[in-house]
Each structure stands twice: as structure tokens, then as C-alpha cells.
C-alpha positions as CSV (number, residue, x, y, z in Angstrom):
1,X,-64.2,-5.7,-67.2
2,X,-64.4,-3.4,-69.9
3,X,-61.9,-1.1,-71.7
4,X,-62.9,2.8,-71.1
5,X,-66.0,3.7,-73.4
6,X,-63.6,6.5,-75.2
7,X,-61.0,4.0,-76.1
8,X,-63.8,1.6,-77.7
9,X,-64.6,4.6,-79.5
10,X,-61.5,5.8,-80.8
11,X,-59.8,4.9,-84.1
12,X,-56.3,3.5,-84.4
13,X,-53.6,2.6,-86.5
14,X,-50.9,-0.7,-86.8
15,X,-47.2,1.6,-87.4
16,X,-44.4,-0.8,-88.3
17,X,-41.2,-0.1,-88.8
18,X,-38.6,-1.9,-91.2
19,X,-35.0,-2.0,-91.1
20,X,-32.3,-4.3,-92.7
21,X,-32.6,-6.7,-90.1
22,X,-35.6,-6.1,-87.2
23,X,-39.2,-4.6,-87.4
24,X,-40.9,-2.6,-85.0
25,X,-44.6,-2.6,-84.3
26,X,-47.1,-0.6,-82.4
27,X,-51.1,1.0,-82.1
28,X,-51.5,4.4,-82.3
29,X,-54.6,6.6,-81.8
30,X,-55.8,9.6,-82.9
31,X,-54.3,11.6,-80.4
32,X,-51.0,10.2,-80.8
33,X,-51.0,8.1,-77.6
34,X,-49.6,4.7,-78.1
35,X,-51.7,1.8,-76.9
36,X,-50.5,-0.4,-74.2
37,X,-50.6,-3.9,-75.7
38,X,-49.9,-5.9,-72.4
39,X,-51.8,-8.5,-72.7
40,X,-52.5,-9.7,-69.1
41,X,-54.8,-8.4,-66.5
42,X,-56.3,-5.1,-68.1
43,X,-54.4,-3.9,-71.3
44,X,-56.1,-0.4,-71.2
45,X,-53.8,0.0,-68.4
46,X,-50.7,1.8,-68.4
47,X,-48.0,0.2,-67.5
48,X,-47.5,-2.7,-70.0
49,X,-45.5,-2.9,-73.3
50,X,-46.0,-0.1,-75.7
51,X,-44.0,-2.1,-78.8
52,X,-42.9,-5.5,-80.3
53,X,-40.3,-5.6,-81.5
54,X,-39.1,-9.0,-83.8
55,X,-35.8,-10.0,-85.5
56,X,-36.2,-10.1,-89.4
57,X,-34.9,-13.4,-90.6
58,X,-34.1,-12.3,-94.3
59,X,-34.7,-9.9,-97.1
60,X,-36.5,-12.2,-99.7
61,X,-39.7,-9.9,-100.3
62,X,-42.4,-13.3,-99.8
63,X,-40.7,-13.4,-96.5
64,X,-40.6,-9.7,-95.7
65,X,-44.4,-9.6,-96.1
66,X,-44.9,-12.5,-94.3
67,X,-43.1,-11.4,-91.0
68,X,-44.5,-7.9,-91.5
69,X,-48.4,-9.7,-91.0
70,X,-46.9,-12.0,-88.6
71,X,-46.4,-8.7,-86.3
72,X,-49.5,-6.9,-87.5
73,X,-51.5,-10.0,-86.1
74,X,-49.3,-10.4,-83.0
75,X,-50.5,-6.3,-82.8
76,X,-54.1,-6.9,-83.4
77,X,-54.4,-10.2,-81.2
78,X,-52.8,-8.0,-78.3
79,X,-56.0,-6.0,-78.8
80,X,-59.1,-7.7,-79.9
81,X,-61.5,-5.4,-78.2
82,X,-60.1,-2.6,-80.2
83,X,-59.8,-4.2,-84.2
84,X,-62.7,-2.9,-85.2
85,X,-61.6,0.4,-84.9
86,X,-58.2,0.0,-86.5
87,X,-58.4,2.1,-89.9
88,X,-55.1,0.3,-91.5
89,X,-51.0,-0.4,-91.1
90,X,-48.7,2.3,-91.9
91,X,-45.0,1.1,-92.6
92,X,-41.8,2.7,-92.9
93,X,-39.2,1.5,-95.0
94,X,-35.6,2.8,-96.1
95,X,-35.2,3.3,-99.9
96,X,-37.1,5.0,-102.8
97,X,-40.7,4.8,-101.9
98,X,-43.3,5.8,-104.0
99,X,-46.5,6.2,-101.6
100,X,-49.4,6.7,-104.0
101,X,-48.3,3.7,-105.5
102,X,-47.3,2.0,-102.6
103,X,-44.6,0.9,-104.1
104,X,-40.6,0.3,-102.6
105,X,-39.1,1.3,-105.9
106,X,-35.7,0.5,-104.7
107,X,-34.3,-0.5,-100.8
108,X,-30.8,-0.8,-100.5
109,X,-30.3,-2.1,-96.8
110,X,-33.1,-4.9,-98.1
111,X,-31.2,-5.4,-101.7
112,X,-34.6,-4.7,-103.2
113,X,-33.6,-3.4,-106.9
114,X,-37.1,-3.4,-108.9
115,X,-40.4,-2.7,-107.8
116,X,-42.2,-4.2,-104.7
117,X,-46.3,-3.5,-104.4
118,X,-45.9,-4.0,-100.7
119,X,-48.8,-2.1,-99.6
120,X,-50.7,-4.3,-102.2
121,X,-48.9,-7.7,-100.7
122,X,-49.6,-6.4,-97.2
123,X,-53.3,-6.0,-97.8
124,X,-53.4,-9.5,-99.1
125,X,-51.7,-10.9,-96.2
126,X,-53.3,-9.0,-93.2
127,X,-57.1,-8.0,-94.6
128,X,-55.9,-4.3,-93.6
129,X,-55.1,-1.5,-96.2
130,X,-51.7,-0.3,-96.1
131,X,-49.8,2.6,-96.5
132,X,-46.0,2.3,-97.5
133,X,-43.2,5.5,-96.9
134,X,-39.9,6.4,-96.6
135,X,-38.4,6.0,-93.2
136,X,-37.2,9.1,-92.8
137,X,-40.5,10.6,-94.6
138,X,-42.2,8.9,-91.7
139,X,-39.8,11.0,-89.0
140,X,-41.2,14.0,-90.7
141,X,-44.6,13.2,-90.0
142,X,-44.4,12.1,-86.4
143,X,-42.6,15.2,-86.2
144,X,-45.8,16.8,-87.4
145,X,-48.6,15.3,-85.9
146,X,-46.8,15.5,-82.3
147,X,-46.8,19.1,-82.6
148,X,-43.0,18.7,-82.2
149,X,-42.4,20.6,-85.0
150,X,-45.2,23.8,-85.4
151,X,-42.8,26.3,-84.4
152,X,-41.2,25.8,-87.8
153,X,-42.0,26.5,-91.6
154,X,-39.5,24.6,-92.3
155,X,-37.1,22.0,-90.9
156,X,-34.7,18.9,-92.2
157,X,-34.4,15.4,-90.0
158,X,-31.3,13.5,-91.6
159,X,-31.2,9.9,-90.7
160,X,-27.6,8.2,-90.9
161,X,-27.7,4.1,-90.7
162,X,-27.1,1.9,-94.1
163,X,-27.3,5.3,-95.9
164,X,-27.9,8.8,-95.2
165,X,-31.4,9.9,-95.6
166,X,-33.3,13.7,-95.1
167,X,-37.0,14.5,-94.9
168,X,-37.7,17.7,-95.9
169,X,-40.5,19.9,-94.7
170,X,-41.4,23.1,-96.9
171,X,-44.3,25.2,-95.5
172,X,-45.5,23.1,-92.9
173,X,-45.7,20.4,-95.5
174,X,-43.5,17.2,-96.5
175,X,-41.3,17.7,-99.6
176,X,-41.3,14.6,-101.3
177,X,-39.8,15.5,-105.0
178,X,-41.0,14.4,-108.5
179,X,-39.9,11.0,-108.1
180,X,-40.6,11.2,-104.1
181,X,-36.9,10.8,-103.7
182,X,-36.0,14.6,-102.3
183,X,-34.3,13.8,-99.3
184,X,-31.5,11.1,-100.8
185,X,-29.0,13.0,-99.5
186,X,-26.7,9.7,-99.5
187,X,-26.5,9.5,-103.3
188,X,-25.2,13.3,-103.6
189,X,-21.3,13.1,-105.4
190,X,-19.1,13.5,-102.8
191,X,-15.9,11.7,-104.3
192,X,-14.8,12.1,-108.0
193,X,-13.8,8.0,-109.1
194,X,-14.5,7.1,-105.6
195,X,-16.1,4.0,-104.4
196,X,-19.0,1.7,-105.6
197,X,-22.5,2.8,-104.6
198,X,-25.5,0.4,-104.1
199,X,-27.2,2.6,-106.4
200,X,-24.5,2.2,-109.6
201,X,-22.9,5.4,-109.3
202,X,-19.6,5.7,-107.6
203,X,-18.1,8.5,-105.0
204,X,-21.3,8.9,-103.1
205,X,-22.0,10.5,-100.1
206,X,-22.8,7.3,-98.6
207,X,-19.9,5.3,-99.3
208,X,-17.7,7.0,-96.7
209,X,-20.6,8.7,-94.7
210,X,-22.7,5.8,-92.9
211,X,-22.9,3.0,-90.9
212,X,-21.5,0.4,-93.6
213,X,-18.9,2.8,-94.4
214,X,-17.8,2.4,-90.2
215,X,-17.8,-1.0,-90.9
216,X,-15.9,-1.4,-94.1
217,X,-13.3,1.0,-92.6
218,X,-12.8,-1.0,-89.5
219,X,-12.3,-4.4,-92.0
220,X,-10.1,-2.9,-94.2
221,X,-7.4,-1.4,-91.5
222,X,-7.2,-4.9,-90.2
223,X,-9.7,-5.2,-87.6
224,X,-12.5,-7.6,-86.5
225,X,-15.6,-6.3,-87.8
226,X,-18.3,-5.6,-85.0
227,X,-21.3,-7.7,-86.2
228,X,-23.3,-5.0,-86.1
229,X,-23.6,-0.7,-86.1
230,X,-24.5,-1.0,-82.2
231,X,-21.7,-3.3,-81.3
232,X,-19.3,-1.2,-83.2
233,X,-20.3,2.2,-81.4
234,X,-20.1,0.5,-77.8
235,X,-16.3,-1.0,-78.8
236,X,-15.8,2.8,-79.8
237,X,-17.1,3.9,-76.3
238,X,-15.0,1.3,-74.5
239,X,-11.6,2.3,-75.6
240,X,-11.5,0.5,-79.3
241,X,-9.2,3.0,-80.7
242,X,-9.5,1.3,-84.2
243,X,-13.5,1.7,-84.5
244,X,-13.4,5.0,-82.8
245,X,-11.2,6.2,-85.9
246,X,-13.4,4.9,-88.1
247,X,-16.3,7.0,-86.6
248,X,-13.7,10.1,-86.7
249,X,-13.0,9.5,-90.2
250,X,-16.6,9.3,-91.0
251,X,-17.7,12.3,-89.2
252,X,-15.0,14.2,-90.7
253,X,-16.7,13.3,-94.2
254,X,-19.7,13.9,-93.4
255,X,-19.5,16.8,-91.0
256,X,-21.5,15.6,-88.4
257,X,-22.5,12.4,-87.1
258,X,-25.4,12.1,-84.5
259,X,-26.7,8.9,-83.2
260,X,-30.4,8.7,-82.8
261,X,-32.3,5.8,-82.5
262,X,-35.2,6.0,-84.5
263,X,-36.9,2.6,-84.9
264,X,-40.2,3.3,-82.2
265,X,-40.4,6.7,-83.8
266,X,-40.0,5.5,-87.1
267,X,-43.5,3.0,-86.4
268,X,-44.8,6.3,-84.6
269,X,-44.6,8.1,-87.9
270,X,-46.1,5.3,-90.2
271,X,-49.0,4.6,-87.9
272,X,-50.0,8.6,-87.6
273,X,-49.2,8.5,-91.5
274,X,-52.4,6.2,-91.7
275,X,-54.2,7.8,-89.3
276,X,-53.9,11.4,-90.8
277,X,-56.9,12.3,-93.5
278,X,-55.0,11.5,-96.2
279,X,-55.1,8.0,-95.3
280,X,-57.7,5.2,-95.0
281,X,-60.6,7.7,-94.3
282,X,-63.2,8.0,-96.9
């Protein structure tokens, strides 16, 4: 049997997302609809797996790349009927990205500090071309090509993990900056002589304002540090009084504190990122 004529006719894109410690992969197409990638019985099908999702074993960049292709093939073997029609692999990353370059200038949660030609490297590795962005630029454009977002001119997403990132979109368009770094909200002063910041600066917004700053509260009043952001907010929920203060003190800093989990729509955004006509088409 035979996937439906319009699917083998349709063009799609690879989305992966990054984080400090897991990726996330899926196939989009051009209407936004992400591909089932179940690979028994009839794929085309709904009703199977929509994403993989993979544990990321360290931050060295040769073995960032690596594990990045590793899921893009894992993604493309799912579907073999459809690789001729995938156009490239979008990926979203945390940091200073500069897209035309596709370069990660710098990416604190993956101690990157000089730059990385990762849409370059992934090209190498997977035979695709590659388009590299900010995560939370990515959010911006999901936002945007679901039609989420046409109601307004203009609208902010503000991402709070390892730091505390905004994408910014000015007349129906993303606001990237001259350095494409508008939306680092986590590096604004917040604290005159106040803490060491991953970037070099002290005080900043970040330091007391995001997920590592839960943490680092929680160690230094003498608790057991929650191995991860996820374990910390369910002690928090279950009566921990000691990481529920820390979230408290953290959303006192930082006025608000919402938790959204945004990897899926983080690979969303960075496969309709390479699907969009600023993309891969000639």
C-alpha cells in the first residue's frame, strides 16, 4: 500500500530542537501538520508517534552534531517514502544565534563560548542543508506560521529555562537586532555588584531569574539539589517548602514566572523556519 498521492506530493521539513541536555525531532509539512512517523503498519496513518525525542549525552560540539544527525536519520528512516520531498532540517538552539551565518555565536546552557558553523557541520553530517535559530526566535515563528498569532502587530514570547529569553515580533515580523540578539532579556542589569553571569558581566537578570538560579538557591539554603528543573518543580508541588521558596523568590525577581513546556514547539518552529520561503527554496 501506498501513502496518499498528496502526501507524496507535499514538501517537508526535519525540526529539531536543542536543549542543554535532550533534543527533540519531528517532520513538518507545508500546512503545518506534523507527520506521523510510526513506523509499523501504515505510517500515513494517524495515530502513531508524532516526535522522538533522545537524551543528549554531552556538550562537546563533534558530539552535538553527531547526535543531532543521529535523530535526523532516525526522522528520515521513519519515512523513506517521503525523503525526497524533505527540503532541509531546521534547529533551534538557546544562545546567540546568528542565522544568515548559521552560526551559534555563543550558548550558555551548552558552554559554547566561540563560534560554532553548525548549520555548516550539520550539512556535512546529514547531506541536508540546515538552518540554525534561536529557540525562542523559533517560538515566534511557529507562532506565525500557525496563524496563532495574526490577530497581532505585535507580540513578545519570553522563555524562562537556563536563562530568560524573548522573541520579539514588530509588524507582523521577527525582531532579531543588529547582532540578532534582541530578545536577551536575561543579560539586562538587574543587580548592581551582584552575581557572576555566564556571559562575564555580573548582576544579571538571569542570575536570580531562571531555572539555575532555582537550583543554586535551593543548594545554598542547605538543601538537596533536585537533579533537574522538572524534579525541582514537582518537590515544590508536593509540599517541598524549601524549593517552593526558591520558586517564590525567583518569581518575586522576576515578576512573573510561567512554566511552559516548549521543546515539541520549539522543533515545530525550526521545521516551519525551513519550510517558509526564506528557507531552502530557490
Amino acid at each position: 500500500m501506498q501513502p496518499p498521492s498528496s502526501e507524496l506530493d507535499a514538501q517537508y521539513a526535519i525540526g529539531v530542537g536543542v536543549t542543554s541536555d535532550r533534543l527533540v525531532g519531528l517532520l513538518l509539512n507545508l500546512d503545518g501538520v506534523l507527520v506521523d512517523l510510526d513506523p509499523a503498519g501504515q505510517p500515513w496513518e494517524v495515530g502513531g508517534r508524532s516526535s522522538l525525542r533522545r537524551g543528549l549525552s554531552g556538550a562537546d560540539v563533534p558530539l552535538v552534531v553527531g547526535e543531532i544527525a543521529a535523530l535526523v536519520g532516525e526522522l528520515a528512516a521513519a519515512r523513506p517514502d517521503l525523503r525526497d520531498q524533505i527540503l532541509g532540517v531546521g534547529v533551534s538552539i538557546g544562545g546567540h544565534v546568528d542565522r544568515e551565518a548559521g552560526l551559534v555565536r555563543f550558548s550558555p546552557g551548552l558552554g559554547w563560548t566561540e563560534d560554532v558553523r553548525l548549520a555548516d557541520l550539520l550539512k556535512q553530517e546529514t547531506g541536508f542543508d540546515a538552518i540554525v535559530e534561536n529557540d525562542v526566535n523559533v517560538l515566534v515563528d511557529a507562532e506565525q506560521w500557525s496563524g496563532a498569532a495574526d490577530r497581532y502587530g505585535r507580540f513578545a514570547i519570553v522563555k524562562i529555562g537556563h536563562g530568560i529569553g524573548c522573541g520579539l515580533s514588530l509588524h507582523r515580523g521577527l525582531e532579531r537586532g543588529a547582532t540578532g540578539a534582541a530578545g536577551e532579556l536575561g543579560h539586562i542589569p538587574y543587580e548592581r555588584d551582584g552575581r557572576h553571569c555566564v556571559c562575564g558581566k555580573r548582576g544579571c537578570l538571569q542570575t536570580v531569574a531562571s531555572s539555575d538560579a532555582i537550583l543554586r538557591f535551593i543548594s545554598e539554603w542547605g538543601g538537596q539539589v533536585p537533579p533537574t528543573i522538572d524534579a525541582a518543580i514537582q518537590e515544590a508541588k508536593g509540599g517541598n517548602e524549601l524549593a517552593a521558596h526558591a520558586f517564590s523568590t525567583t518569581a518575586e525577581d522576576c515578576d512573573l514566572l510561567i512554566e511552559v513546556r516548549t521543546d515539541e514547539l520549539e522543533a515545530q518552529g525550526a521545521a516551519s523556519m525551513a519550510l517558509d520561503t526564506g528557507g531552502f527554496r530557490p
